[in-house]
C-alpha positions in Angstrom: 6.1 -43.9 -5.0 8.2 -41.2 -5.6 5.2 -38.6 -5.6 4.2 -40.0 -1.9 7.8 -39.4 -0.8 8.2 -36.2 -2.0 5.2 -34.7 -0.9 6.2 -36.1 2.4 9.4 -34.2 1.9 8.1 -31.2 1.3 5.3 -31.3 3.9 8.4 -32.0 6.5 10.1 -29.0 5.0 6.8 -26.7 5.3 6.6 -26.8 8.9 10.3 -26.5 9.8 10.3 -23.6 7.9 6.9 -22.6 8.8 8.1 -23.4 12.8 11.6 -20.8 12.3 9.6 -18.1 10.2 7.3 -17.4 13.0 10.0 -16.8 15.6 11.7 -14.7 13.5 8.7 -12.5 12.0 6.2 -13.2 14.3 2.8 -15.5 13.7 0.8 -13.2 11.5 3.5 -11.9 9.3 4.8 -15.3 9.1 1.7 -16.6 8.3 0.5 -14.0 5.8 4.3 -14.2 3.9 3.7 -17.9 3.5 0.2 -17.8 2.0 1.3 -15.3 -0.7 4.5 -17.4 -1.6 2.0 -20.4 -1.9 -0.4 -18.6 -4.2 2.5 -17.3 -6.5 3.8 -20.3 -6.9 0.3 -22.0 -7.5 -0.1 -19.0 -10.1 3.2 -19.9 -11.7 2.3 -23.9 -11.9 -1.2 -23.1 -13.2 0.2 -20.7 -15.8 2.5 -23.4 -16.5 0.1 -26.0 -17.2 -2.0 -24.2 -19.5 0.8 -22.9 -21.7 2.5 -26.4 -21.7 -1.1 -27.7 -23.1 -1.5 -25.1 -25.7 -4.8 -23.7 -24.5 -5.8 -21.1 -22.5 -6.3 -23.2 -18.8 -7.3 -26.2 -17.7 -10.5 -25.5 -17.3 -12.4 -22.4 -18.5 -10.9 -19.4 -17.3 -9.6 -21.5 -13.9 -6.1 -19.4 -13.7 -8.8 -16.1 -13.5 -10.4 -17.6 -11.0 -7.9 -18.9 -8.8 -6.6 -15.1 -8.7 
């Protein structure tokens, strides 16, 4: 439950901050800003995964490839 709830959370979150970004920057710097927060902070979970588990990713070579 609490998964559900906070990925509804967050999804709220996303485009209120998504909706006030894009009046301040614009819709393409907006936009392009938000995409490379998301992908650092996929990078950073992914890293973490793999060095909570001991081995090198999740699956081989899977933080390479998502970069």
């Amino acid at each position: 439950m609490l998964p559900a709830v906070l990925a509804s959370l967050l999804f709220a979150f996303s485009a209120v901050v998504s909706q006030r970004a894009s009046r301040i920057f614009g819709a393409v710097p907006a936009n392009f800003y938000r995409l490379c927060i998301a992908c650092l902070v996929l990078g950073l979970v992914t890293l973490a995964v793999d060095a909570s588990r001991g081995v090198t990713s999740l699956h081989d070579g899977i933080f390479q490839r998502f970069f």
